[in-house]
C-alpha positions as CSV (number, residue, x, y, z in Angstrom):
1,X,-22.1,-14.1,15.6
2,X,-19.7,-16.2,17.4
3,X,-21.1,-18.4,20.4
4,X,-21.1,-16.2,23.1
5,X,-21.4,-13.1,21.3
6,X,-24.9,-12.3,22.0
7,X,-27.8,-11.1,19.9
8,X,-27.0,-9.9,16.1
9,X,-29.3,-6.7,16.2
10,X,-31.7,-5.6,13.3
11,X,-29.2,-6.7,10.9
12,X,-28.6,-10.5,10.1
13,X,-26.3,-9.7,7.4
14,X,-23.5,-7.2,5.9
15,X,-25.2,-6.2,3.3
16,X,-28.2,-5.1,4.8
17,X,-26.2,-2.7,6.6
18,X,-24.2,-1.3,3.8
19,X,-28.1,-0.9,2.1
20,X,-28.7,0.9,5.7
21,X,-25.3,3.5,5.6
22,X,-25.7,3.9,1.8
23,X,-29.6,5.2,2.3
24,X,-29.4,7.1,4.9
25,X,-25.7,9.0,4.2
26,X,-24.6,8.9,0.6
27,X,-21.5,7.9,-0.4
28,X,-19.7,9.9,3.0
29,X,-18.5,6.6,4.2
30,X,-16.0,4.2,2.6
31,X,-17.1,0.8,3.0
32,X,-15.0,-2.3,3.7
33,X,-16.3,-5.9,3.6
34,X,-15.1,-9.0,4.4
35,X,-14.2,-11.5,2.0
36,X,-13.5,-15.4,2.2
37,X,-11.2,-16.7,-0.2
38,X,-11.5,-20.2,1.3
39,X,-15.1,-20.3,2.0
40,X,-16.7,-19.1,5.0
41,X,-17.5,-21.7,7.6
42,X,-21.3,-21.1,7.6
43,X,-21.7,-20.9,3.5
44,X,-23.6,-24.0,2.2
45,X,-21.5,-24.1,-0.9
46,X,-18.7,-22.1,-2.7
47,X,-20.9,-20.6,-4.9
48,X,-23.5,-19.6,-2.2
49,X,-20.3,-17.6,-0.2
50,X,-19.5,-15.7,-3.8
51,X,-23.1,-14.7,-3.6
52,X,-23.0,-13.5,-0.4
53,X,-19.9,-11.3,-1.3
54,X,-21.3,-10.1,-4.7
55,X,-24.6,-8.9,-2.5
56,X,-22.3,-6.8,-0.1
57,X,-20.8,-5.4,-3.2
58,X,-23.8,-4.6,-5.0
59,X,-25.4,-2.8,-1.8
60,X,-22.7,-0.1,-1.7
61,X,-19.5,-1.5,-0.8
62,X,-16.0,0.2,-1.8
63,X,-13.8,-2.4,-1.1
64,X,-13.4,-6.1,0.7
65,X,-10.6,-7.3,3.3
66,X,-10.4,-10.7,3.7
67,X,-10.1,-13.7,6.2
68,X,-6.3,-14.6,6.9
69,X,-5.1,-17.2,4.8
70,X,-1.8,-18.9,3.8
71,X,-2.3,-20.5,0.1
72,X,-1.9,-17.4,-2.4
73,X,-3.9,-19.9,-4.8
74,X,-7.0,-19.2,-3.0
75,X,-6.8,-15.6,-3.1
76,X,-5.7,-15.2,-6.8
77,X,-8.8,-17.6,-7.3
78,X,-11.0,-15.8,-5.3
79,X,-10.4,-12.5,-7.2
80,X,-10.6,-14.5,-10.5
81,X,-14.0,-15.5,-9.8
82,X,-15.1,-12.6,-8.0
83,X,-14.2,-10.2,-11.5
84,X,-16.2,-13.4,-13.8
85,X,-18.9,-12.1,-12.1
86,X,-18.5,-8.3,-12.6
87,X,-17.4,-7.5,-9.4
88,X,-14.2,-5.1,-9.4
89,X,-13.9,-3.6,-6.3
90,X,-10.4,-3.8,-4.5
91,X,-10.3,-7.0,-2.5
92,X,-6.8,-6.4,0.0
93,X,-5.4,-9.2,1.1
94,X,-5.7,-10.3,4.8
95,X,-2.4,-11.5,6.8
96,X,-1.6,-13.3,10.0
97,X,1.7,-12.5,11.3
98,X,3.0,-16.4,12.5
99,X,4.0,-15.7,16.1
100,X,2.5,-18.3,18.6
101,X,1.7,-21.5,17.2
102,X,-0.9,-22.7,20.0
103,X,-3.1,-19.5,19.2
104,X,-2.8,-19.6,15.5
105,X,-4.2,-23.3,15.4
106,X,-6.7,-22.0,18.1
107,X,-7.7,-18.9,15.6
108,X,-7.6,-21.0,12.7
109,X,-10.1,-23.7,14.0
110,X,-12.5,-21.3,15.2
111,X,-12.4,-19.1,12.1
112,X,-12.2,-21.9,9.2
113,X,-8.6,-20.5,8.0
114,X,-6.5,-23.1,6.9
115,X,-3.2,-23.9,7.7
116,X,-1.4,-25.8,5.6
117,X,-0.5,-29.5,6.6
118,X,3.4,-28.5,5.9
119,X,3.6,-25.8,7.9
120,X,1.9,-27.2,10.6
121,X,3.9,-29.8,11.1
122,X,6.7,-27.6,10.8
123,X,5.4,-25.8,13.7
124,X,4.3,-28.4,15.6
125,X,8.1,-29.7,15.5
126,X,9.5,-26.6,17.2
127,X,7.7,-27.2,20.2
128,X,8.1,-24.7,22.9
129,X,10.5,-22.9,21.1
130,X,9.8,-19.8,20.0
131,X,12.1,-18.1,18.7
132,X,12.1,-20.9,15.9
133,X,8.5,-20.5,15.2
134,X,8.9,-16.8,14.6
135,X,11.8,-17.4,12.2
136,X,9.7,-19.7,10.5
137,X,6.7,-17.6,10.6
138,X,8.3,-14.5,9.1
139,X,9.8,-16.7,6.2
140,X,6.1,-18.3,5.5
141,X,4.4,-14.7,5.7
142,X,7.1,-12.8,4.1
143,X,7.2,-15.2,0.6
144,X,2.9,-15.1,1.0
145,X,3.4,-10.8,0.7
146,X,5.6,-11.3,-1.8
147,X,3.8,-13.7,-4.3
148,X,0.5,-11.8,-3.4
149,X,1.8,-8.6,-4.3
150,X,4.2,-9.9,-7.4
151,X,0.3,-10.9,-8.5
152,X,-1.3,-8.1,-7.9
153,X,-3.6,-8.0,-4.8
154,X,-3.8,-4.0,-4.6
155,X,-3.0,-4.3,-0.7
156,X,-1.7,-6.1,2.3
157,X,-4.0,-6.0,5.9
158,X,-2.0,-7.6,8.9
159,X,-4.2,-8.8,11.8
160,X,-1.4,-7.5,13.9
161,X,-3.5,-8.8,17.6
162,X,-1.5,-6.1,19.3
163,X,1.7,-6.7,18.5
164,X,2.9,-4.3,15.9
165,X,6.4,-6.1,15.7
166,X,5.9,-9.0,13.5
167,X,4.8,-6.3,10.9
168,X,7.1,-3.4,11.0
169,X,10.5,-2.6,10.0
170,X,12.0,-5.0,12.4
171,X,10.6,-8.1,10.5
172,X,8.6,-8.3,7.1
173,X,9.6,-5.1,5.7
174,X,13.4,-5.6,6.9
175,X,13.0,-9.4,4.7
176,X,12.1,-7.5,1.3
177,X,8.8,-6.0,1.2
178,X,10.0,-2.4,1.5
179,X,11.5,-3.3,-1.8
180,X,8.3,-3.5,-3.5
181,X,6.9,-0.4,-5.7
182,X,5.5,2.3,-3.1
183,X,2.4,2.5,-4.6
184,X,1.6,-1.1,-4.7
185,X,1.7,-1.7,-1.0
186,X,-0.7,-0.7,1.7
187,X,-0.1,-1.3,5.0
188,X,-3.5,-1.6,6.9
189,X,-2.9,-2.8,10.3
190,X,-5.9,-3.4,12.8
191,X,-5.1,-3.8,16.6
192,X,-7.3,-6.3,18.3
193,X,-8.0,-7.7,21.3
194,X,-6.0,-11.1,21.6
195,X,-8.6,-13.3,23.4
196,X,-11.1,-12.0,20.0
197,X,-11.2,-14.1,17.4
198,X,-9.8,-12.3,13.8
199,X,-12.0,-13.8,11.8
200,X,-15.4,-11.8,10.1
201,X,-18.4,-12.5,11.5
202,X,-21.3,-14.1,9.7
203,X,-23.5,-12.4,11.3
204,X,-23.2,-8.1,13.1
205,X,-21.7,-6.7,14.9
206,X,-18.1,-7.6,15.6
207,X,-15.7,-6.2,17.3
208,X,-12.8,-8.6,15.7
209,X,-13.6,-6.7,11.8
210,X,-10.5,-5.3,9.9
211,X,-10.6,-1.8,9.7
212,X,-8.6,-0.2,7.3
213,X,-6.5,2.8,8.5
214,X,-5.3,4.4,4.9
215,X,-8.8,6.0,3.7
216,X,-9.5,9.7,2.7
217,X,-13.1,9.2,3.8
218,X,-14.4,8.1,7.5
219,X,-14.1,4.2,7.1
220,X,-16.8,1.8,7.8
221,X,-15.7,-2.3,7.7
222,X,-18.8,-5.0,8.1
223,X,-18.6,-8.6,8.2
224,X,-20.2,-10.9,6.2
């Protein structure tokens, strides 16, 4: 957990609770994991982070949700990767809505997303201004949706951190998403607390964990 967060309980990781659900109820919950396209910040290695994901899968999980992220590249690779290995669960795609540069860099730090070097600059540049930062943060989301669903990733998860704006009709769908095929998009949005960090745990529980909202079984998300 987090510093701060307090004691992880009797389970030190995800999968040992999605062993725990699947033994004790069948398959009456859909499961959600998190996923880390650019490594999580307490893997060893690359590899050892794949691992960790493949073990969540193997122990029962439907589908994965992952850590916001702004380089398409590492998602697509992620997947890649993730299917050499037999694993072919759904893995949505996790987005951060660019609203408030100060608290993005805060997130970021804290949760090991990275932010690339030309778009923070950018945003660095605009200062206090924030109506330029959400311009440019709707153009840098938008274009991530669209490439990520142009390639495929079966769904989009806004961390939406209580502000439902950045995501609806008055923004990214208004720039061009709502133009994409019906059945390819699925908008999961997961309110959260906006002193909580968005990133997955390492360790349970968390009260930051994406949940999906679009399931047709009671819905259970772990972190890692």
């Amino acid at each position: 957990l987090p510093s701060g967060y307090g004691a992880s309980g009797e389970f030190r990781y995800a999968n040992e609770l999605v062993e725990f659900i699947r033994a004790e109820t069948g398959d009456h919950f859909h499961i959600e994991v998190a996923a880390y396209p650019e490594v999580h910040p307490q893997a060893r290695s690359p590899q050892d982070d794949l691992q960790a994901f493949a073990r969540k899968v193997q122990a029962g999980a439907d589908a994965a949700i992952t850590q916001y992220f702004y380089n398409a590249d590492a998602y697509f690779q992620f997947v890649e990767q993730t299917q050499k290995m037999g694993i072919n669960v759904p893995i949505v795609a996790g987005i951060m809505p660019i609203t408030n540069y100060t608290q993005l860099m805060r997130f970021s730090d804290m949760c090991g997303a990275e932010i690339p070097r030309w778009v923070r600059l950018k945003l660095a540049s605009f200062g206090d201004d924030s109506a330029s930062i959400k311009a440019f943060g709707l153009d840098v989301v938008t274009g991530l949706c669209e490439r990520l669903l142009e390639g495929g990733a079966p769904g989009l998860h806004f961390y939406s951190m209580n502000q439902a704006a950045p995501t609806t009709a008055s923004s990214i769908w208004q720039k061009g998403l709502m133009c994409a095929p019906a059945a390819t998009v699925a908008l999961m949005m997961t309110l959260l607390a906006p002193t909580r960090t968005p990133s997955p745990s390492s360790t349970l529980p968390s009260n930051t964990q994406p949940t999906s909202m679009v399931t047709s079984r009671p819905q259970i998300s772990s972190p890692r």
